[in-house]
N, C-alpha and C positions, 0 to 999 in steps of 0.2 A: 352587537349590543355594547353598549358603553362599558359595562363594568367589566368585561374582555379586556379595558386599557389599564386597569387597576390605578386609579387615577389617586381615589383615597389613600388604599395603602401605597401608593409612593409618597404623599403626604405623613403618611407617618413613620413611614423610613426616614423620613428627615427629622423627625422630632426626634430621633436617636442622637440626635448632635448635639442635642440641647444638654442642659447641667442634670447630671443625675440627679438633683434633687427639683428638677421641673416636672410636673404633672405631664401626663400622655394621652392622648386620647384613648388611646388603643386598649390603656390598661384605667379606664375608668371606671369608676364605681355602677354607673350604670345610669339607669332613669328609672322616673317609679316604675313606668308600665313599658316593654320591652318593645324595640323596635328595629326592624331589619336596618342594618346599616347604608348611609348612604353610599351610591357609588361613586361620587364625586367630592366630597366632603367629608372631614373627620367628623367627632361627634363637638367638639367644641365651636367648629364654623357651623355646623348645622346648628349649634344654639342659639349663636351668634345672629345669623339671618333670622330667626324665628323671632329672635327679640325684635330684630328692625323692625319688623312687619307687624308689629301687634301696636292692635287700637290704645294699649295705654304708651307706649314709647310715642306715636302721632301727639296725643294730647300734651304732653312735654311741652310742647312749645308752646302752649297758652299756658303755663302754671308758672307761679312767680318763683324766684328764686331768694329775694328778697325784699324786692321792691314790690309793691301789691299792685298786680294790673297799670303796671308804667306804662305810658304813654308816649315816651320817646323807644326810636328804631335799633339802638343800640344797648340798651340792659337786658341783662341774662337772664335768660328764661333758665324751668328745668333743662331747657332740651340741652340748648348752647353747655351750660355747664354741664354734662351727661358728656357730651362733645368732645369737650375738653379734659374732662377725666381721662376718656377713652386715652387721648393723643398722648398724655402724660404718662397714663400707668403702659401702655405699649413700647414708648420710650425706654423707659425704664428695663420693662422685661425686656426689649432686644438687647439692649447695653448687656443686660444681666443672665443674657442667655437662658432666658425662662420661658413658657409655653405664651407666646404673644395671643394668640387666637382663644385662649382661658383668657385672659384679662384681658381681651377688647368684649369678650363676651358679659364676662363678671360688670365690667363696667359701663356699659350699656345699658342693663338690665338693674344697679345697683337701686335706681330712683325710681322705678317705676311707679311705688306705692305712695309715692309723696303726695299728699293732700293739696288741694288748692289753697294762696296764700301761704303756702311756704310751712317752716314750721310754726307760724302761729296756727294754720288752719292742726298740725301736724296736735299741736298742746291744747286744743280745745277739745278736739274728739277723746282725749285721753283725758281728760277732765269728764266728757259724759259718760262715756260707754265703759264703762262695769268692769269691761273685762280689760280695759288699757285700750292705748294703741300707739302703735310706732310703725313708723312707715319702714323701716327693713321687715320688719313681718308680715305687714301691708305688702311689701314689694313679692316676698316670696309665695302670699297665698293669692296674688296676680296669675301670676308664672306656673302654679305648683291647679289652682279651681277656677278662676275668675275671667282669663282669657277664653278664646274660642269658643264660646255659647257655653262654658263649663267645662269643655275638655282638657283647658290649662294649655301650657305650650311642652309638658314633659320632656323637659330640659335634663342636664345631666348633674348628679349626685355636686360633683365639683361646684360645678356656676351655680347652682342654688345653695351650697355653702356660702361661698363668697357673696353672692347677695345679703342674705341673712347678717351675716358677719363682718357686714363693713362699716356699720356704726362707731361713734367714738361720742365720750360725752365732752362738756368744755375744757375740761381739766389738764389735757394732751394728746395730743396728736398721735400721740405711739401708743396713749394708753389700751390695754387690753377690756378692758372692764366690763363692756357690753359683749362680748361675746369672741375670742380668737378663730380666727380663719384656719382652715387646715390647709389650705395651699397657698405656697408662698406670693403667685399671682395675685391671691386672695389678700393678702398682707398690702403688693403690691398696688391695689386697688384705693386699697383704704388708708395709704398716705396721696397716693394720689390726689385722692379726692379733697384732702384737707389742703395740696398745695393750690389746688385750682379754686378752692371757694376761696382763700385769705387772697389769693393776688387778684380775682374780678368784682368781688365786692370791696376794693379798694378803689377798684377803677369806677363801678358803679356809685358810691358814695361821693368822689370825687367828681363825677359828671353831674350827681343829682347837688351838689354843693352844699354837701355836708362839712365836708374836708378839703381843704386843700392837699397838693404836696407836700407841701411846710408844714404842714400837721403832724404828722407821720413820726412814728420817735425815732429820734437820731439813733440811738443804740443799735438797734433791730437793722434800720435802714441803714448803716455804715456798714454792718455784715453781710445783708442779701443784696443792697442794690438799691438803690431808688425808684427805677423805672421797671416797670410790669414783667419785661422777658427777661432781663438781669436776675429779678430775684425766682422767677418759675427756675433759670439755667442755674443757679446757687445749690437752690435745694435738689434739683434733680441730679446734677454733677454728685454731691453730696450723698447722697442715698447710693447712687454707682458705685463711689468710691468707699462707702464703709460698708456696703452691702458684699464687696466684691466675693468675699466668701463662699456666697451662696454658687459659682457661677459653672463652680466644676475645672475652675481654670488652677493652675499653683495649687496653693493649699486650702483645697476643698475642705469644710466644713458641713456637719451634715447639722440640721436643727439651725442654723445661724440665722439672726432676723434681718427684715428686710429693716436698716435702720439710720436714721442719720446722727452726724456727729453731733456732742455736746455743744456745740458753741453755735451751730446753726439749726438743732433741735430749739435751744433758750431762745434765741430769735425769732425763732416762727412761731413760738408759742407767745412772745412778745407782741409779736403783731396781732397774734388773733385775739390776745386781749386787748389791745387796743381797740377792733373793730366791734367789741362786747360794748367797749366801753361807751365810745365816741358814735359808731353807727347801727349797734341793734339794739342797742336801749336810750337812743334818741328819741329825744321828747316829744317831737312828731313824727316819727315812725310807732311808738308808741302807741299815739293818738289813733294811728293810720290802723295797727294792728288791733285795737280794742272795735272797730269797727268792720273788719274782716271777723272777729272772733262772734260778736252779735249777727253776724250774717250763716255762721256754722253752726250757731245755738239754734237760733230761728228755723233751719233747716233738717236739724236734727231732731230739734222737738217738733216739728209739724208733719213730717211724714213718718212718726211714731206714734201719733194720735190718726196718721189716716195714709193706712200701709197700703188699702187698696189703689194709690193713686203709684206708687213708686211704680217704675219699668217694668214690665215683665219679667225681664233677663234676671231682675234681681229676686225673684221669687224662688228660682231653681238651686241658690249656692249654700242655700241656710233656713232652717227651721225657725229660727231667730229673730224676731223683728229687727230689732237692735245690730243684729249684724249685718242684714240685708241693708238697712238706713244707712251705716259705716261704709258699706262696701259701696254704695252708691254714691256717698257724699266724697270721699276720697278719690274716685275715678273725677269727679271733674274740676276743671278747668276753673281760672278766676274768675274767667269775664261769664261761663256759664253760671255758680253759685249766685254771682252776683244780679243777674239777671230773672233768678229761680227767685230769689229772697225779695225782686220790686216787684212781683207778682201778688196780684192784690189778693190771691188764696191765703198767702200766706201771709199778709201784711195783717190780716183781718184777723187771725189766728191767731193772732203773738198775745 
């Protein structure tokens, strides 16, 4: 029998090399509902694969990222940026001698809950439904009731933190405000993910010719870099270097943040106001979003007046109408919403 080769625990024999203050599989929190360990996998790769595999990480790749149902082959879907988180916050943790297999997991799994249309779809549903919505909570009642016909993917206490808690609002990129991560992975995730939306939605603005290069403020761009891998290698360098603390190496620090320095912290927060400025509150992107948002209204109010038409699957996760219509409109895809809303049911309804 395989488990005769203890293939897991030599996987976590290695994680003893890692920085004392990196997460362990060995010693995790656990999962809601308990589960004989793999023989082959720690409990963070087994998360890991479990996110691959699930119907909403698939749908990823039809949900916009910014651009609403682009039509050219090269703008970033959720998935592609999901991708690239992963690569970055992985990065990062090797440099930093942290649990790599926690934060490819955290970061795989962080978008699951993002709404079609991006966060405009993300700001319409929290304008209907009562109770809010945000897609980190979205993402963890994926993961936690919604996946597997119901059964959830019963993931482990750690990566459903870091899910939850990788939000940040505009204000900073380090800011804490929305919820802090208890594992540094978790921290690791969530600058990740802010270095990979400012650097591809710069490139996608710039393909959709919003902006040029020459747009771009000089200040920010004399500090990171002008060209795309320049400024990803800036801030990632950066984070290494002020993070080093955390790593177990010299003079360990225990609690120290995963963080980057003043002068390239002001510049990345420079750029992303800039992309506030110049391309998510463009005047035809705008335009483009108030008619994504008329597409989530129309959908949300029509299978709230006629619950018997929603899926089956959705009947079993909530006594709720309301949540069952959320949980439904969230799972899909742009090009599907879009396709549901020129459906003369519901054209006739409005």
């Amino acid at each position: 029998m395989i488990s005769r080769l203890n293939i897991r625990q030599r996987a976590e024999e290695k994680e003893e090399n890692l920085s004392p203050h990196a997460a362990r599989s060995k010693l995790s929190r656990g999962r809601l509902k308990y589960e004989e360990p793999c023989a082959v996998r720690t409990a963070f790769q087994r998360d890991r694969d479990r996110i691959i595999h699930s119907k909403a990480f698939r749908r990823l790749k039809h949900k916009t990222q910014v651009f609403i149902a682009p039509l050219g082959d090269h703008y970033v879907t959720r998935l592609t940026h999901t991708l690239e988180v992963s690569q970055i916050a992985r990065t990062i943790s090797r440099a930093l001698n942290l649990n790599e297999d926690l934060t490819e997991a955290i970061a795989l799994g962080h978008d699951l809950g993002h709404t079609p249309f991006g966060h405009v779809g993300e700001e319409v549903l929290n304008e209907l439904y009562r109770e809010g919505f945000r897609h980190n909570e979205q993402s963890l009642r994926i993961v936690d009731c919604l996946e597997k016909d119901g059964q959830g993917l019963n993931l482990t206490w750690e990566v459903r933190d870091g899910i939850l808690n990788h939000s940040k609002i505009r204000a900073d990129i380090q800011g804490e405000d929305l919820g802090k991560t208890s594992t540094l992975e978790g921290q690791v995730c969530k600058v990740a993910d802010a270095i990979a939306y400012i650097n591809h939605d710069i490139g996608d603005a710039i393909r959709a010719g919003i902006i040029s290069e020459n747009d771009l403020p000089l200040k920010p761009i004399s500090v990171l870099g002008r060209f795309h891998s320049q400024r990803i290698n800036t801030m990632v360098c950066d984070i290494v270097e002020n993070s080093w603390a955390v790593t177990g190496y010299g003079n360990s620090i225990k609690g120290a943040p995963i963080c980057m320095s003043p002068q390239i912290l002001e510049a990345t927060n420079a750029l992303r106001e800039f992309l506030f400025e110049r391309v998510y509150n463009w005047h035809a992107a705008q335009k483009e979003a108030e008619k994504a948002k008329e597409v989530v209204r129309l959908i949300y109010h029509y299978f709230n007046k006629h619950e018997d038409e929603l899926p089956r699957e959705y009947h079993f996760h909530s006594d709720e109408t309301e949540r069952r219509v959320v949980d439904y409109i969230a799972g899909m895809t742009d090009q599907y919403a879009l396709r549901l809303a020129e459906e003369s049911s519901l054209t006739k309804s409005k």
